[in-house]
Each structure stands twice: as structure tokens, then as C-alpha cells.
C-alpha positions in Angstrom: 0.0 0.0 0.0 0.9 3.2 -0.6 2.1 6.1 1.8 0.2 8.6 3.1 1.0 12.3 3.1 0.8 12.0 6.7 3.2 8.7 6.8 5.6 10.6 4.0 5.7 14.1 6.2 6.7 11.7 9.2 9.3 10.3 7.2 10.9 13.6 6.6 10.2 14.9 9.9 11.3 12.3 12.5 11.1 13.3 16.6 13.6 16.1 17.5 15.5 13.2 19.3 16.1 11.8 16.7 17.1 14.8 14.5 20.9 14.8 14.2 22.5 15.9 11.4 25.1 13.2 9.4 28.9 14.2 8.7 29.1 14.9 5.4 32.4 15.5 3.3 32.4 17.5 0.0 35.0 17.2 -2.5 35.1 20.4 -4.7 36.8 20.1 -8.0 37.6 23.6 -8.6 38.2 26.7 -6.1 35.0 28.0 -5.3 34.0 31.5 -6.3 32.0 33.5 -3.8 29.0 34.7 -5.2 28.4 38.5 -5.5 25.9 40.0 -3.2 22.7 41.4 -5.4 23.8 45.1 -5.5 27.1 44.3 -7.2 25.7 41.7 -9.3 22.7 44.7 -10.8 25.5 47.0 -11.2 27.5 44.9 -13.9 26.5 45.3 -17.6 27.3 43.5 -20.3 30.4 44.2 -22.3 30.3 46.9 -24.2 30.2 46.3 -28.1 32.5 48.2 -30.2 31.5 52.0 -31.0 31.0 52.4 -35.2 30.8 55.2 -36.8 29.6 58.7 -35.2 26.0 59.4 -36.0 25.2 62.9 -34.0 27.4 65.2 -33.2 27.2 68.6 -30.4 28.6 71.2 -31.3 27.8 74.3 -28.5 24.3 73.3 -28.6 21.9 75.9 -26.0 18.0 75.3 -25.9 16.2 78.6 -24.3 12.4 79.2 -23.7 10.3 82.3 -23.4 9.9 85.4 -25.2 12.2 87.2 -23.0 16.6 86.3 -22.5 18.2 85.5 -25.2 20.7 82.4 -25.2 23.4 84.3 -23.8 21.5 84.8 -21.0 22.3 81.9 -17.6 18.9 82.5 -16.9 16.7 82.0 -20.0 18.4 78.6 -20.5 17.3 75.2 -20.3 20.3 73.7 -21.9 23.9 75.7 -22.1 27.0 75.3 -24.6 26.6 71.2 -24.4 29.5 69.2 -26.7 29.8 65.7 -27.2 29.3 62.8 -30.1 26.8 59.9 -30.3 28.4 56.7 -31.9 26.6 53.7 -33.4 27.1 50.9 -31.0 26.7 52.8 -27.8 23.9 53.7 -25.3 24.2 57.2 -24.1 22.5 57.6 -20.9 21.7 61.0 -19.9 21.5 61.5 -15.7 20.6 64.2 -13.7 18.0 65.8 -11.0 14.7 66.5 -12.6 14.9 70.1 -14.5 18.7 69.8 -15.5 17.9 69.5 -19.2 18.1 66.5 -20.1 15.3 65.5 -21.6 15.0 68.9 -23.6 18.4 68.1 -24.7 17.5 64.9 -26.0 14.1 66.5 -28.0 16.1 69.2 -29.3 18.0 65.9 -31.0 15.4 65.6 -34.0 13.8 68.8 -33.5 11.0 68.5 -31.0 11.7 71.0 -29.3 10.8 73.7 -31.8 7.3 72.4 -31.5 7.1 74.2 -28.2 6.1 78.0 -28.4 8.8 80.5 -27.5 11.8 77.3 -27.8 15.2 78.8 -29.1 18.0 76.7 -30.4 21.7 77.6 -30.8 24.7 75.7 -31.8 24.8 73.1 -34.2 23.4 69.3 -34.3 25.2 67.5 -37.2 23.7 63.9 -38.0 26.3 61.8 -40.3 28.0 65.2 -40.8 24.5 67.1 -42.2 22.9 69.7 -39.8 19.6 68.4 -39.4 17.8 72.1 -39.8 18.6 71.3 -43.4 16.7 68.2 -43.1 12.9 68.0 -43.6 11.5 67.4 -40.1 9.6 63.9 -40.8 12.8 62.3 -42.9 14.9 63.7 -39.6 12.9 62.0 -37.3 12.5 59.0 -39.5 16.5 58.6 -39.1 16.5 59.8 -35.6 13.8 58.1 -33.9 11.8 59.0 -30.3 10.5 56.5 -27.2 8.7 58.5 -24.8 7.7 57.6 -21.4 4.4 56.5 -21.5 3.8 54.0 -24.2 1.6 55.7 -26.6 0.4 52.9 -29.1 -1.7 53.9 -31.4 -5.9 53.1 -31.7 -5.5 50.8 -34.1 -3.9 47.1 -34.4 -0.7 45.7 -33.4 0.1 45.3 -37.5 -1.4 48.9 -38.0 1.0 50.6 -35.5 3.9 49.5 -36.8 3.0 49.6 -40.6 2.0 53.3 -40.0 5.8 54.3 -39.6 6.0 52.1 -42.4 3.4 54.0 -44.7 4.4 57.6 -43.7 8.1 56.7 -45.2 6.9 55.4 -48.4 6.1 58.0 -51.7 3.2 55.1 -52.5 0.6 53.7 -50.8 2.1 50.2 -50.1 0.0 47.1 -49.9 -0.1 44.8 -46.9 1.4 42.1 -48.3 4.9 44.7 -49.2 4.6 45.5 -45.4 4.2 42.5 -43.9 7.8 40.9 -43.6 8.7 44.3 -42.2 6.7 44.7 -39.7 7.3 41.0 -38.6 11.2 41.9 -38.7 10.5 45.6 -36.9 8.6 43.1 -34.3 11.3 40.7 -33.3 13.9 43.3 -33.4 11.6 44.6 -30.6 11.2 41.5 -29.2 7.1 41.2 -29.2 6.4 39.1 -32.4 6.5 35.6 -30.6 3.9 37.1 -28.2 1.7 38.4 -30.8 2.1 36.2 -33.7 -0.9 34.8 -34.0 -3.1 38.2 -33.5 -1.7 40.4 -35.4 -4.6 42.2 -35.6 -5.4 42.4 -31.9 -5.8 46.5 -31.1 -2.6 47.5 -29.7 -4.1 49.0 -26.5 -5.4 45.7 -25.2 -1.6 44.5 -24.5 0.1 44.9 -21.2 2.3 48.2 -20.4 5.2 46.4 -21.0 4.1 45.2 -24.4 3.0 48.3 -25.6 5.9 49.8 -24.9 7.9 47.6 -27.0 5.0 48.0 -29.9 6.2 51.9 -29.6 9.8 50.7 -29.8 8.9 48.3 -32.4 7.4 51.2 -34.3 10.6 53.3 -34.1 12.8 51.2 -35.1 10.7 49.8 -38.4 12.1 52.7 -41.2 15.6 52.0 -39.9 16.6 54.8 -38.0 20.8 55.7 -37.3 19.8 56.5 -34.0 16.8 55.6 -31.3 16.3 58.6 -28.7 14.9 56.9 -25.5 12.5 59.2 -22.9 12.7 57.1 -19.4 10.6 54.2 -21.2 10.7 52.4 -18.1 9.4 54.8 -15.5 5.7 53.2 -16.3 6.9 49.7 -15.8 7.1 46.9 -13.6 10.6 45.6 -13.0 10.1 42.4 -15.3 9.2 44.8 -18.0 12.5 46.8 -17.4 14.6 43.9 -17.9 13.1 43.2 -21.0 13.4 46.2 -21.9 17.3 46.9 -20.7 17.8 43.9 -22.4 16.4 45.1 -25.9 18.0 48.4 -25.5 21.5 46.2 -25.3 20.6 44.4 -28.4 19.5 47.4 -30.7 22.6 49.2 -29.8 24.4 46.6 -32.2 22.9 48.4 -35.3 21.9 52.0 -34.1 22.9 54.4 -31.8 20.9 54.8 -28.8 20.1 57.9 -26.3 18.3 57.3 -22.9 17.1 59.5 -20.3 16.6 58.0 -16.8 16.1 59.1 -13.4 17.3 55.6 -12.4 21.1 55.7 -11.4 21.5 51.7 -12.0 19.8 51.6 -15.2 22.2 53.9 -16.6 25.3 51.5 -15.5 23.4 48.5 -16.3 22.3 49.9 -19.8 25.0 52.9 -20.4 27.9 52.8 -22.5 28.5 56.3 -21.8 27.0 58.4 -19.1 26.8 62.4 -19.5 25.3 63.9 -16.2 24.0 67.6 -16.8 23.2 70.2 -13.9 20.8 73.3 -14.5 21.2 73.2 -17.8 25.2 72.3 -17.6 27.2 69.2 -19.1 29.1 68.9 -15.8 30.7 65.3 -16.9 30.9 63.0 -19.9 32.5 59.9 -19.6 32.4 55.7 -19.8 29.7 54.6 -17.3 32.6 53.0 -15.2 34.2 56.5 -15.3 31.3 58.6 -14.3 30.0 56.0 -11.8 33.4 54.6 -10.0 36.2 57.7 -10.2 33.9 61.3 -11.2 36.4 64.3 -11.8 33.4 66.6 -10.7 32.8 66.9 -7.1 29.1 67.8 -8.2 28.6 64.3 -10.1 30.2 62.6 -7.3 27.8 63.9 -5.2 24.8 63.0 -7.1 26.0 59.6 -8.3 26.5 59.0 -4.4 23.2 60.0 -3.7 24.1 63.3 -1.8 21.2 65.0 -3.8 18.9 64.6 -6.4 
């Protein structure tokens, strides 16, 4: 007959008496190697590819709002005099306390930030050598393509969103069947078609947060863009989510160049190539993420990376 559960739980539970623990001798065939505690373990990314070709480049770039000030003026500026180079192959995150410029720094990249009234640009923004204010604004921001925070799918179907990236690049009307392998590729690239395969046309807004997002990135990405500008695309997400999503971000960087904003100090070593940290509108420190993070020349950035403000 059978045991019971009760008869099994006795069997692995005998009387306390009875409860002594057998000598046991372990023969290791190697050293072993301590195992690092979480903390160290999160703040190790992968190794970094090898940078291409430079796709954007600063050049004494200054964003102002306001009717009033011109860009001279410390006051009137959200961003100030900011240099520095965007290479295929690299993440660039961008760190700093909420209001530093960041973020208006990485929309005046394909020219959002003209959209807003009173916004005043100075310097120059060269993608692949070109300034892009002799580009036409939708081819720009075809080649340099933007993530924002909250996924914004659009109301239609999965297919639809991404083919709509698709369509707007294209002189003709092209028919579903041209579009299909490449919004299939633009989904896997994003990591999403093996969840949505079979439901293609399934509206977009009925997936999770985490799958909508990468819909938006999936979108982005589909006309082939030089370089992906990222808007805290996590912020809205659960931490499952945001390793997916780090995850992608360390795979697209092997064709494109990619910007990120974050407020999150380990995401930008765990996803960063290179870290810039910017302060009221300043680009205090520019360096490898194992520079900025580990040995800051700044005593500001030391501070903040330390958690002294922020």
C-alpha cells in the first residue's frame, strides 16, 4: 500500500530526538568563487560592443524658452553650450535631478523641441556630418527616432501601428502584403512578435504596459533609424518589464545608436555605454559609465551619483 502524506511528512520529519544531522564531506573540483551580493551583481552590464561610426554630433548646442533672455543669458536657458558625439554601437545615458535639461536636450536631437512655443535653439546638431535644420522634419525624425515615457500605441492594431511608420516613409501607398515581412522583422527586433504572432490584428491598446511599450519601440525602429532617442521608457513599468526592456536596449545598440534619459542611477550602468550627467542646464561630466559611476572628476557628479542630492 501506498504512503500517506501523513506517513511521507513523518518520514521527513522524525522526533527532534532523533534529529541529528550526518557528517558529510564535500569534494570540490575547482576553487569555489563567492558569489556576489545582489547590488554588485545589478550594477554589472554586459560588455560593451565596439562603438562604429559617429552618428550625431554637439557642437555648443543651448535650448532657451520664453519670449524674454536670449541664449546668452544663464537664466533663460534650459540647456547651455553642451558638446559631445553619439556613436553607433553605444547607449548614451543621460542622468541628472529632474529640470537639469536633459530631456530637452535629448528632444532638441530631432527637432522636437521647436514644436514648443517661445523654444530657441543655438549651436549646431550634425547627423552623419549634415545639420539636421537642413533636413525635412519627418525624414529627420524617421533617421533619428523617439521613445517616450508612457507608451503611446496607437488606436488601431498591433500590424497597424507598426506599418504606420512604415506607410508615412513610403512616396506610394504600399500594400499589406509589401509591409508584412517588415513589420514581422521591426517586431522581433523589438522583441514582441513571438507574443503576438498569431493576433496580429489584436488593437494594440489591449496588450500589457510592458508590451505596448515595446509595440512603440517596435514602431521606431521599423524605417531603420541611425539612432533611437529613449524618454525614461521604463518609468511606467514593472521591473520584469524593465529587464526586457534593458535587455532590448543592449541588443539594438548593435545596429543603431541609442540615447536614454533616466532618473534611475543603476539603469544607466546597467544599460549605459557612456554616461553624460547635466546640472541646471550644464554638461558637468561626460565619460564611460565605469568612469562617471566609480572615479567622477566633478565633485558635483560625485555627489549626485553618491546619492548626496537629487
Amino acid at each position: 500500500m501506498s504512503p500517506t502524506m501523513t506517513e511521507l511528512e513523518q518520514a521527513f520529519d522524525p522526533p527532534r530526538h532523533e534529529q541529528v544531522p550526518p557528517v558529510r564531506t564535500i569534494v570540490l573540483d575547482r576553487t569555489p568563487e563567492p558569489v556576489r551580493p545582489p547590488e554588485q551583481r545589478e550594477a554589472l552590464r554586459p560588455a560593451s560592443s565596439v562603438a562604429g561610426p559617429e552618428r550625431l554630433r554637439l557642437e555648443d548646442v543651448s535650448v532657451s524658452y520664453g519670449a524674454t533672455g536670449s541664449l546668452g543669458r544663464r537664466g533663460a536657458n534650459a540647456v547651455r553650450s553642451v558638446s559631445l558625439s553619439i556613436h553607433q554601437g553605444e547607449v548614451l545615458a543621460l542622468i541628472g535631478p529632474s529640470g537639469c535639461g536633459k530631456t530637452t536636450l535629448l528632444r532638441t536631437l530631432n527637432r522636437l523641441t521647436e514644436l514648443t512655443p517661445g523654444a530657441r535653439r543655438g549651436g549646431r546638431i550634425l547627423l552623419d556630418g549634415e545639420d539636421i535644420h537642413d533636413l525635412e522634419d519627418t525624414a529627420l525624425r524617421a533617421r533619428v527616432a523617439m521613445v517616450f515615457q508612457q507608451p503611446n500605441p496607437f488606436p488601431m492594431s498591433i500590424f497597424d501601428n507598426v506599418a504606420f511608420a512604415l506607410r508615412e516613409q513610403s512616396r506610394r501607398r504600399p500594400r499589406r502584403g509589401e509591409l508584412e515581412p517588415l513589420v514581422i522583422d521591426a517586431l522581433r527586433r523589438a522583441g514582441l512578435y513571438d507574443e503576438v504572432a498569431d493576433d496580429l490584428h489584436r488593437p494594440a491598446l489591449r496588450l500589457s504596459g510592458g508590451q505596448q511599450q515595446r509595440l512603440c519601440i517596435a514602431r521606431a525602429i521599423a524605417p531603420r533609424p541611425e539612432v533611437l532617442l529613449m524618454d525614461e521608457p521604463c518609468s511606467a513599468l514593472d521591473p520584469i518589464s524593465t529587464g526586457v526592456i534593458e535587455e532590448l536596449i543592449h541588443q539594438l545598440r548593435r545596429d543603431l545608436a541609442v540615447v536614454i534619459v533616466t532618473h534611475n542611477l543603476a539603469q544607466a550602468r546597467r544599460v549605459g555605454d557612456k554616461v553624460a550627467f547635466m546640472y541646471l542646464g550644464d554638461l558637468v561630466e561626460y565619460g564611460t559609465a565605469d568612469q562617471v559611476f566609480e572615479e567622477p572628476r566633478a565633485p558635483r557628479t560625485r555627489d549626485y551619483v553618491r546619492g548626496a542630492f537629487g
